[in-house]
C-alpha positions in Angstrom: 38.6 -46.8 -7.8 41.7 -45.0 -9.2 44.0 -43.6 -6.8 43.4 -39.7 -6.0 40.1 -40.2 -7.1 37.3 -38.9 -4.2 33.9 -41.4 -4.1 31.3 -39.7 -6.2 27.7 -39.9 -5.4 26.3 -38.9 -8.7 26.7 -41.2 -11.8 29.0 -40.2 -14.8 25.7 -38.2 -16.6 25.2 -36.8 -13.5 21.8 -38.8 -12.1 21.8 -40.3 -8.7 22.1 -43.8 -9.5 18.8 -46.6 -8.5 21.1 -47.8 -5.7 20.9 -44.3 -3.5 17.1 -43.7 -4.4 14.3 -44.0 -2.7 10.9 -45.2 -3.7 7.7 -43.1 -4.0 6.4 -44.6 -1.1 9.0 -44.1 0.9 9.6 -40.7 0.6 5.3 -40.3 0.9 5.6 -41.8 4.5 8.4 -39.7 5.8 7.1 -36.6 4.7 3.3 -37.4 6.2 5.1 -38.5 9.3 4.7 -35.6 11.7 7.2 -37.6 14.1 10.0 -37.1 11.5 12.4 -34.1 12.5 12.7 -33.1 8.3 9.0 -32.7 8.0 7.6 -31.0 11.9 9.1 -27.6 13.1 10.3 -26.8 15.9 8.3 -27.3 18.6 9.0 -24.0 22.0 8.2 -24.5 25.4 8.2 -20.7 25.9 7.6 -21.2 29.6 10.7 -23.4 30.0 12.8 -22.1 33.3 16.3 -22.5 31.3 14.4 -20.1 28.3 12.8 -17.8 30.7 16.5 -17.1 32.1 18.3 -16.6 28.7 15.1 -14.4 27.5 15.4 -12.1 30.9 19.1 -11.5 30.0 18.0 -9.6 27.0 15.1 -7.6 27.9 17.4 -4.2 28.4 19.1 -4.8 24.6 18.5 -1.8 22.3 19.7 -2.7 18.6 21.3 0.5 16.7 22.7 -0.8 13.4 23.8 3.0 13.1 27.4 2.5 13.6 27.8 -0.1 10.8 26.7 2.8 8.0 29.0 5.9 7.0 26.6 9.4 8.1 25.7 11.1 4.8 24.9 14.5 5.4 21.6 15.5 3.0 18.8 17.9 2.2 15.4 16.8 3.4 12.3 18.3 2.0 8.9 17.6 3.6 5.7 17.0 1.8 4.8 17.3 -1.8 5.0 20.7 -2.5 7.8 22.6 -3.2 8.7 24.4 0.0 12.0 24.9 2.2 14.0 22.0 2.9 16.2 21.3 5.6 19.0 19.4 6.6 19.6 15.8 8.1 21.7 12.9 8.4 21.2 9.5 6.6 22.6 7.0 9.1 21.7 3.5 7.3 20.6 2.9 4.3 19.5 -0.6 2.3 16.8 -2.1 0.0 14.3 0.1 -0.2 14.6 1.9 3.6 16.3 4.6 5.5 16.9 5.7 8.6 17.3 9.6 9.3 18.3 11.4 11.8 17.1 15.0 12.7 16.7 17.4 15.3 13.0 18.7 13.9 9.9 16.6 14.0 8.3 14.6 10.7 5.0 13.1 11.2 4.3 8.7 10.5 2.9 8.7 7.1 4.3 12.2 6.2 6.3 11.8 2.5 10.1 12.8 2.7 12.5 14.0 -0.5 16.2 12.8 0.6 18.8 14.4 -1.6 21.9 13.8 -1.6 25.0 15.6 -3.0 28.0 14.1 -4.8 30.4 16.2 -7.0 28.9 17.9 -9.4 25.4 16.5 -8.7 22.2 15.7 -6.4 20.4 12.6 -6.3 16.5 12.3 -4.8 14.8 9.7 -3.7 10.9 10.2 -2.1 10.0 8.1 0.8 7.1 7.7 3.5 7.4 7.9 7.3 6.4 4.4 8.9 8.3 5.0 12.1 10.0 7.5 14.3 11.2 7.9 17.9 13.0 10.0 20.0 17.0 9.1 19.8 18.1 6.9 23.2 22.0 7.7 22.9 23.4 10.1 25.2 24.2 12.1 22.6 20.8 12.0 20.5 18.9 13.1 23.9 21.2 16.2 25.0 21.1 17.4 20.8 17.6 16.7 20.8 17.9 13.9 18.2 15.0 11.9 16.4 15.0 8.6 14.0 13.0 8.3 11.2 12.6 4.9 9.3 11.4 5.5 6.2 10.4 3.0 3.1 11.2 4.0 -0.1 8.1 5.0 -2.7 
């Protein structure tokens, strides 16, 4: 092999040469053999002590991916018809779902119109409630603070 050159494993068209193949066969009985690590998953023993003791350390964990979107202040309006709207924060947004917060309540399955302001203009997008909750930071309960997942329509 020239100097400089790394070891290829691919032929010069690109094919894995006969040498590094396997047969048919081969590859049949490894991937029927429920003993090889490729082919069975991973087996949990969710009663193992070790487990048990990691699990218990996370019980208490809240997740709040809030703090990892900027707050966009917009317009909410509530229902299909065209009635007052009011106004909310959209704390995290991405493919196709939102989170909002407000300080009013919006019912599970209610349909929402977010709009949002930029320059000159407004964009909307409609969505549907699938889940809300009271807020569990210190300063969602003492402003009375709810969040609203919502999937796009």
């Amino acid at each position: 092999m020239p100097a400089g050159r790394a070891p290829q494993a691919y032929g010069r068209r690109g094919r894995i040469p006969p040498s590094h193949r396997r047969p048919p066969q081969r590859m049949a009985e490894l991937m029927a053999d429920r003993s090889n690590p490729t082919r069975a998953g991973n087996r949990v023993d969710w009663n193992d002590p070790q487990l048990q003791k990691l699990l218990s350390k996370t019980e208490g964990w809240d997740l709040d991916n809030r703090e990892n979107f900027l707050r966009e202040e917009v317009h909410i309006q509530i229902g299909w018809n065209a009635g007052g709207g009011r106004s909310a924060a959209l704390v995290w947004k991405r493919e196709k779902v939102m989170v909002l917060e407000a300080n009013f309540p919006i019912p599970t399955g209610e349909y929402v119109r977010v709009d949002t302001f930029f320059g000159d203009g407004m964009r909307s997008v409609w969505g549907v409630v699938v889940e809300g909750r009271a807020g569990r930071r210190a300063e969602d309960c003492s402003n009375g603070v709810n969040i609203y997942w919502l999937h796009e329509c």
